[in-house]
DSSP file (Angstrom, degrees, kcal/mol; ACC not computed):
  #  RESIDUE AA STRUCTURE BP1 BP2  ACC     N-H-->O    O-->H-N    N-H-->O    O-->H-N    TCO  KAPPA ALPHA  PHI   PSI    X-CA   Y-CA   Z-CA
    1    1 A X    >>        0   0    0      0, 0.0     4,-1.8     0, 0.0     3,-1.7   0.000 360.0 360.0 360.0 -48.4  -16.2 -126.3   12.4
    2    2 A X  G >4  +     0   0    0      1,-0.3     3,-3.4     2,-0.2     2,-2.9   0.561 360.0  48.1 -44.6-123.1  -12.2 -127.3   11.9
    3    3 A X  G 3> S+     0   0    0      1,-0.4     4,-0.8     2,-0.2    -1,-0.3   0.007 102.4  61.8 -53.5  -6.8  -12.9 -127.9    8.2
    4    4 A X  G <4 S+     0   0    0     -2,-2.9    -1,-0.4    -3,-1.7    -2,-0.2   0.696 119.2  26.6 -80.6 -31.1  -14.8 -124.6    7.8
    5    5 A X  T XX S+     0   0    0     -3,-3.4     4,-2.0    -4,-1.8     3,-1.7   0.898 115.7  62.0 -90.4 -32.9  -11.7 -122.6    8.8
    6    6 A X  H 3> S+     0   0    0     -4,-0.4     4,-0.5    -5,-0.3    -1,-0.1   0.972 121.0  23.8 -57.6 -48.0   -9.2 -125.0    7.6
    7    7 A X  H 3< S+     0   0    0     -4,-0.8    -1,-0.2     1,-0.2    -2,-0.1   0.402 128.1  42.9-109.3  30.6  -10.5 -124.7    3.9
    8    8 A X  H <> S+     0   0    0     -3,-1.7     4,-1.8     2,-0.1    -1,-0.2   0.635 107.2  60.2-121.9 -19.4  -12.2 -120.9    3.9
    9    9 A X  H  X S+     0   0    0     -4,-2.0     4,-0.7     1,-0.2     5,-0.2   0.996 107.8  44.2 -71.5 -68.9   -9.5 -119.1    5.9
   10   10 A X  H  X S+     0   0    0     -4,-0.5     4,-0.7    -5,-0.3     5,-0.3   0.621 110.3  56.8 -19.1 -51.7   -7.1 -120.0    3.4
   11   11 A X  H >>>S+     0   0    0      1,-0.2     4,-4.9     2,-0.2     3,-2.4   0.999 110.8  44.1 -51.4 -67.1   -9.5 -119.0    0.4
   12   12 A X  H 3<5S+     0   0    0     -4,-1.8    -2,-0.2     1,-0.3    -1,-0.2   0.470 113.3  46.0 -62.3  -4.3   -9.9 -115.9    1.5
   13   13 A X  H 3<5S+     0   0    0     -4,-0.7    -1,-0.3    -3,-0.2     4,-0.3   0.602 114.6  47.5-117.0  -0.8   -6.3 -115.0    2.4
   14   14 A X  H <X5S+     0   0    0     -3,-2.4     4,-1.3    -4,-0.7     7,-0.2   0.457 116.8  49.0-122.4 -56.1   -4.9 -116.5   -1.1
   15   15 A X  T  <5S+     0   0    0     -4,-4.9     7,-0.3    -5,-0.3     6,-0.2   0.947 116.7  48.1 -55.6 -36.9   -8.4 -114.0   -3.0
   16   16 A X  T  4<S+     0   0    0     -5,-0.7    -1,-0.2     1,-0.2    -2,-0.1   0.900 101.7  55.0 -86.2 -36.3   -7.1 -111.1   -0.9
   17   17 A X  T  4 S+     0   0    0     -4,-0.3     2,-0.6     1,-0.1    -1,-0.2   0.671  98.7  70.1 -20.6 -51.9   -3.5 -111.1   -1.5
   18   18 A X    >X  -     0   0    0     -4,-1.3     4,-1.6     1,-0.1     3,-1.5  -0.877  59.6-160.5-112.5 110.8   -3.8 -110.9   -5.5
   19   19 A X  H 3> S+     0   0    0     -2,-0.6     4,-1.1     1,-0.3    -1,-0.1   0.632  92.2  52.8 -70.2 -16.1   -4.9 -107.9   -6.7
   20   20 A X  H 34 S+     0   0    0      1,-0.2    -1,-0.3     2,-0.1    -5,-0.1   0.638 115.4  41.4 -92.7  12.5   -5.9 -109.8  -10.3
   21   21 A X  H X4 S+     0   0    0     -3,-1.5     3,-1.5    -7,-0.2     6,-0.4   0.708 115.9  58.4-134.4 -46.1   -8.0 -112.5   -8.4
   22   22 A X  H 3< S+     0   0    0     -4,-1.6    -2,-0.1     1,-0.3    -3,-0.1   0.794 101.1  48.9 -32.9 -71.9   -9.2 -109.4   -6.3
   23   23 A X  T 3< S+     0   0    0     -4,-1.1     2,-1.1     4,-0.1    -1,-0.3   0.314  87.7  98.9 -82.4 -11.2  -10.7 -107.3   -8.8
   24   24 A X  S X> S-     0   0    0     -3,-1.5     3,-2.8     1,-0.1     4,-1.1  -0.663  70.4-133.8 -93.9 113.8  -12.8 -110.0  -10.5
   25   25 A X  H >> S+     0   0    0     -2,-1.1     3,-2.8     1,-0.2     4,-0.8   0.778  98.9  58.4  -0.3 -94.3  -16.6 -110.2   -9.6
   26   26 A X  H 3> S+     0   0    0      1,-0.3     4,-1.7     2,-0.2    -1,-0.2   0.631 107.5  47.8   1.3 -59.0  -16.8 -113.9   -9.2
   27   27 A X  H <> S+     0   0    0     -3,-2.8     4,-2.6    -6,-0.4    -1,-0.3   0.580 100.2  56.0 -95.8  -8.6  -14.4 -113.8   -6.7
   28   28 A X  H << S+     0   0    0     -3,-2.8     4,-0.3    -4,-1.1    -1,-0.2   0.916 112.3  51.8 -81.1 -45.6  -15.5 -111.0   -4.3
   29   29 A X  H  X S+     0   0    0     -4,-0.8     4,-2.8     3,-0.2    -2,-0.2   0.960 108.4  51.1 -60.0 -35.3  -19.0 -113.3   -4.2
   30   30 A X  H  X S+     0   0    0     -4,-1.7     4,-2.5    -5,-0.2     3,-1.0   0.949 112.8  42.3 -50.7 -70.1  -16.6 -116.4   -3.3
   31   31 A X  H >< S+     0   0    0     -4,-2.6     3,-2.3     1,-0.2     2,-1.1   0.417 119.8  52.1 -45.9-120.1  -14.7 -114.2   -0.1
   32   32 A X  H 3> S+     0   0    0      1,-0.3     4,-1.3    -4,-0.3    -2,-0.2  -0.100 111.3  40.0  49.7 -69.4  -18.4 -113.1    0.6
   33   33 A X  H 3X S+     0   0    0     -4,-2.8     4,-1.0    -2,-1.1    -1,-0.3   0.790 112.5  58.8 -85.0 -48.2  -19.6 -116.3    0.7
   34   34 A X  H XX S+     0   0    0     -4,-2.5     4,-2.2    -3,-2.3     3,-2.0   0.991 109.7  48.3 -39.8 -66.3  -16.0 -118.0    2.8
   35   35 A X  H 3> S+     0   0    0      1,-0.3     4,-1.3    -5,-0.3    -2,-0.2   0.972 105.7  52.9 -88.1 -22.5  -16.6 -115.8    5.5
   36   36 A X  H 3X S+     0   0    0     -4,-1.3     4,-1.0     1,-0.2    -1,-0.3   0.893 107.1  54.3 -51.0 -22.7  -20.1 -116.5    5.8
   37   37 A X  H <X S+     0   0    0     -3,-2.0     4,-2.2    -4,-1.0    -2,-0.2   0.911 104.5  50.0 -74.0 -64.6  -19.3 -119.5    6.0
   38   38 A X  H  < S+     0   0    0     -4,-2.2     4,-0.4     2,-0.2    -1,-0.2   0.511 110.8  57.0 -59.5 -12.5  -16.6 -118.8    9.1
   39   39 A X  H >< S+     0   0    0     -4,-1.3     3,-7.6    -5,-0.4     4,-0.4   0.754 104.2  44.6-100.3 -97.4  -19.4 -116.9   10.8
   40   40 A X  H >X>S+     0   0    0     -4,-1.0     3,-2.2     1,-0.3     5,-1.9   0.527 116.0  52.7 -23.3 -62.1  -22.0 -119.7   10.9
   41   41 A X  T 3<5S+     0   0    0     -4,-2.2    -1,-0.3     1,-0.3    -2,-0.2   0.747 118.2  36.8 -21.1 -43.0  -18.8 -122.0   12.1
   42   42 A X  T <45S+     0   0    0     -3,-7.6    -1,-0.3    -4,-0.4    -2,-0.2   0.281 132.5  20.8-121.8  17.2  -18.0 -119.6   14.8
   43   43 A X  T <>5S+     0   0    0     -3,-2.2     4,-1.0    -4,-0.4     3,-0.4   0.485 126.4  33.4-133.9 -72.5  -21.8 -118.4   16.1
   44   44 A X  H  X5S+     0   0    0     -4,-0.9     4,-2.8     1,-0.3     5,-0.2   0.887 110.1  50.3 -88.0 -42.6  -24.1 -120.8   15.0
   45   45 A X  H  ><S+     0   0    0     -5,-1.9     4,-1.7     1,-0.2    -1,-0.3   0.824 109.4  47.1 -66.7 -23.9  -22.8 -124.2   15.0
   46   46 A X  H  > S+     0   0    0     -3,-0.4     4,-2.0     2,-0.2    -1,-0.2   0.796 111.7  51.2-101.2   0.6  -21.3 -124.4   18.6
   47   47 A X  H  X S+     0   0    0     -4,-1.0     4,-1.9     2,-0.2     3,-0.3   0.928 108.2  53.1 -61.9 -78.1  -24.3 -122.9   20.3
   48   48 A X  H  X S+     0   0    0     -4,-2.8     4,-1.7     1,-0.2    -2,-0.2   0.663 114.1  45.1 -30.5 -37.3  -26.3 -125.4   18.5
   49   49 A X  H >X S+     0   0    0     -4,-1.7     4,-2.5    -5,-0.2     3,-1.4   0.983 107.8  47.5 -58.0 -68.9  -23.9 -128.0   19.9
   50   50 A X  H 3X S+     0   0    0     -4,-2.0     4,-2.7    -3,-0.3     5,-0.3   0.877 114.1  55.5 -67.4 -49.2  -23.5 -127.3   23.4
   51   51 A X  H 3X>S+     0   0    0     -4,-1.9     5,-1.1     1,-0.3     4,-1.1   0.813 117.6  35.5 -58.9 -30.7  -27.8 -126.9   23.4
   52   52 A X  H X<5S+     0   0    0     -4,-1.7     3,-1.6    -3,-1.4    -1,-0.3   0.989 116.7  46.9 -56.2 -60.5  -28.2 -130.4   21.9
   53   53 A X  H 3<5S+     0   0    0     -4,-2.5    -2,-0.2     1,-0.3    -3,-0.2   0.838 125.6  32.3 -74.4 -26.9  -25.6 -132.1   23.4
   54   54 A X  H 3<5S-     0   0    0     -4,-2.7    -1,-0.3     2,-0.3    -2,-0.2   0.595  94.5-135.7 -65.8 -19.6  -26.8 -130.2   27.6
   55   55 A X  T <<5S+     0   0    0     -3,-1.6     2,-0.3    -4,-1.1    -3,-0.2   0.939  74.0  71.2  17.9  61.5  -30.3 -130.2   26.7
   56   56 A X  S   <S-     0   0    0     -5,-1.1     2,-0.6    -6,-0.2    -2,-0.3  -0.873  94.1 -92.4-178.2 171.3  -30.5 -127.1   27.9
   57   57 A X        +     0   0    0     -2,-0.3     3,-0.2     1,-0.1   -10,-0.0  -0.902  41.3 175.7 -95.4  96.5  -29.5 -123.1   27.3
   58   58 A X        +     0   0    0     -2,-0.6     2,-0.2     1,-0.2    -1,-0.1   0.765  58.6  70.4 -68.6 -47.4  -26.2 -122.8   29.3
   59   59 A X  S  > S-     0   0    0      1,-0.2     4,-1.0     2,-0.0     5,-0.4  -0.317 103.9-103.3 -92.2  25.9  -25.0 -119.0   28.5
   60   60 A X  H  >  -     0   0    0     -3,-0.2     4,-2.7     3,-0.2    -1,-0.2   0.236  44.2 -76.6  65.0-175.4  -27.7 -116.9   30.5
   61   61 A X  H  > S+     0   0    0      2,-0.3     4,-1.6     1,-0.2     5,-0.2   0.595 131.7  65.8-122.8 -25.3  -31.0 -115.0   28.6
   62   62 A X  H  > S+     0   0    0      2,-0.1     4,-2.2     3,-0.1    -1,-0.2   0.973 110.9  34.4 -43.6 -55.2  -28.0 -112.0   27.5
   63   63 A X  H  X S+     0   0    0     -4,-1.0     4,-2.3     2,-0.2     5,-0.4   0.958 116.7  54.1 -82.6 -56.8  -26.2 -114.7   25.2
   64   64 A X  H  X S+     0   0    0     -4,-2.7     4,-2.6    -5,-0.4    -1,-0.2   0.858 112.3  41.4 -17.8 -66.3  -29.4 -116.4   24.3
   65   65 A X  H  X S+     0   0    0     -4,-1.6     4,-1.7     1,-0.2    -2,-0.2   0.951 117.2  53.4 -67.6 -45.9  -30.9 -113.0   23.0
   66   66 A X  H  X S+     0   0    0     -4,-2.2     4,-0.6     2,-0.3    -1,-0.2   0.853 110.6  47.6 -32.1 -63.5  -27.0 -112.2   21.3
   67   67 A X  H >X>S+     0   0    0     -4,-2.3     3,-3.2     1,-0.2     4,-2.6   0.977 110.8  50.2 -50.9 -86.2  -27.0 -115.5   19.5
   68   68 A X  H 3X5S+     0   0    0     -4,-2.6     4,-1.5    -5,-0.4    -2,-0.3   0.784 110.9  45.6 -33.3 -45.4  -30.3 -115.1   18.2
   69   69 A X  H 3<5S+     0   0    0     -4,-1.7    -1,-0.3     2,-0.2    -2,-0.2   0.321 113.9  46.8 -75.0  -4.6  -29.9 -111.8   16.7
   70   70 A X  H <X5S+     0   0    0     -3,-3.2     4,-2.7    -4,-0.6     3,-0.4   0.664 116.8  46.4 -96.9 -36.2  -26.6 -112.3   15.0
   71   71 A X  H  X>S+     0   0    0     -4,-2.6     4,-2.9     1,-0.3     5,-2.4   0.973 118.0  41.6 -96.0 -40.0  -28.0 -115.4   13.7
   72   72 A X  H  <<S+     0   0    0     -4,-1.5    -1,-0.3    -5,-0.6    -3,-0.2   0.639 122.2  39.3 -57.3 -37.2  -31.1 -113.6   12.7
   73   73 A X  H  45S+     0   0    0     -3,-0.4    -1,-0.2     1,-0.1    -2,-0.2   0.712 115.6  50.5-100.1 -34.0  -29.1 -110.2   11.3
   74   74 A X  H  <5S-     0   0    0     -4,-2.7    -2,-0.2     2,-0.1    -3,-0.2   0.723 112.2-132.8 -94.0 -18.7  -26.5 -112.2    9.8
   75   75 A X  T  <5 +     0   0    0     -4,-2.9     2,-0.6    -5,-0.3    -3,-0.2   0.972  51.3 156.4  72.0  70.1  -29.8 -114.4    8.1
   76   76 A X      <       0   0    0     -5,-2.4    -1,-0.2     1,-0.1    -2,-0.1  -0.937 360.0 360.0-128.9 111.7  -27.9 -117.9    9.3
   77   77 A X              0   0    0     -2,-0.6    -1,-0.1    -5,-0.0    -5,-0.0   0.749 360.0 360.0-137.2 360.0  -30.3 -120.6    9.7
């Protein structure tokens, strides 16, 4: 999860900065694709952890349904 922001935050603030890097196709999927990236990192992956590593659903049947539907809207599987 460190190494998804350490090397996407950075992309995406270096793409965004420079208007010629900006403006180019390519590079709009690339940000696109970074912060998907940062979303799985910051939704999917530490749910998944905590549920492995407790065997069990910690964060009450609110957070459950929350999780699921971001992961679900955001099409992160």
């Amino acid at each position: 999860m460190a190494l998804t922001l350490l090397f996407n935050a950075p992309l995406i603030i270096i793409i965004g900065n420079r208007a010629e890097l900006r403006t180019k196709r390519p590079n709009v999927y690339v940000i696109y694709l970074a912060v998907a990236d940062i979303l799985v990192g910051c939704i999917t992956m530490p749910a998944e952890i905590l549920f492995v590593v407790l065997g069990e659903w910690v964060f009450g049947n609110g957070i459950c349904k929350l999780t699921v539907y971001l992961e679900v809207k955001l099409n992160v599987q």
